[in-house]
N, C-alpha and C positions, 0 to 999 in steps of 0.2 A: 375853612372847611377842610377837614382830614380823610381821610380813603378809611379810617377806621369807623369814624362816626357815618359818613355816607352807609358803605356797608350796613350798619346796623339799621340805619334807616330805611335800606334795602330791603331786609329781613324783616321788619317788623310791617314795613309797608304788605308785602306780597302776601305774608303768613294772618295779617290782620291781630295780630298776636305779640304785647310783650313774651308772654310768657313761652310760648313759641319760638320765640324768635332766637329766644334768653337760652332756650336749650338746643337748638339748631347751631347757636355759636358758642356754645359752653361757656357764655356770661349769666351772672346772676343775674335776675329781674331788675336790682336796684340799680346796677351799671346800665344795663339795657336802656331804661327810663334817664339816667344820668345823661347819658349821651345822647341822645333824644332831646332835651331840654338843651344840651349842651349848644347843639347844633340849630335850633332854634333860635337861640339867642345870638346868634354869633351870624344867623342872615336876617335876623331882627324879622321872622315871619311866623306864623305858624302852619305846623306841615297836616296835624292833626287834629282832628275833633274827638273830644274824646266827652263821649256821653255812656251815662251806667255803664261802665268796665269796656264797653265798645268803642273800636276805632274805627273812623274813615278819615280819610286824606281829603284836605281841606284841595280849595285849586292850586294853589301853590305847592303842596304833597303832590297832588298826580303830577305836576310840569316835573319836580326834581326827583320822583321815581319813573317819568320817561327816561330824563337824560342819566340819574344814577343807572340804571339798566345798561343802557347805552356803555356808560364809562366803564363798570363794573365788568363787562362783556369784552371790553376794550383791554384793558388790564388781563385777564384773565387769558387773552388769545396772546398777548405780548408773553407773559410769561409760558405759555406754551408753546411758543415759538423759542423761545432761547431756552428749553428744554433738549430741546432736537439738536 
């Protein structure tokens, strides 16, 4: 698992939204969805249900958008600190 693909997982989790997600990180929708799949396969689970064009997070989606939050939030204060 990568800090890029987590992120996007982030994003698309909270916003409910490839396409969303896809312009909030200024990736196209097909990357979006690429890494999405990518990261899927690579914790052998599924994060998402995807029915008619709609997302929800499967239980395995809501556990690793608690802890992505958590990480993400983590990261984000580190590099703000070595900012100062």
């Amino acid at each position: 698992m990568d800090i890029l693909k987590l992120r996007t997982f982030y994003h698309v989790a909270k916003l409910g939204s490839l396409t969303l997600a896809a312009k909030q990180l200024n990736y196209s929708i097909p990357s979006v969805s690429r890494q999405l799949t990518s990261l899927e396969e690579s914790l052998n689970i599924k994060l998402f249900n995807r029915q008619n064009h709609k997302l929800s997070l499967t239980l395995q989606g809501e556990i690793l958008f608690t802890k992505a939050t958590y990480i993400l939030n983590e990261i984000d204060g580190v590099k703000n600190l070595l900012k100062d």
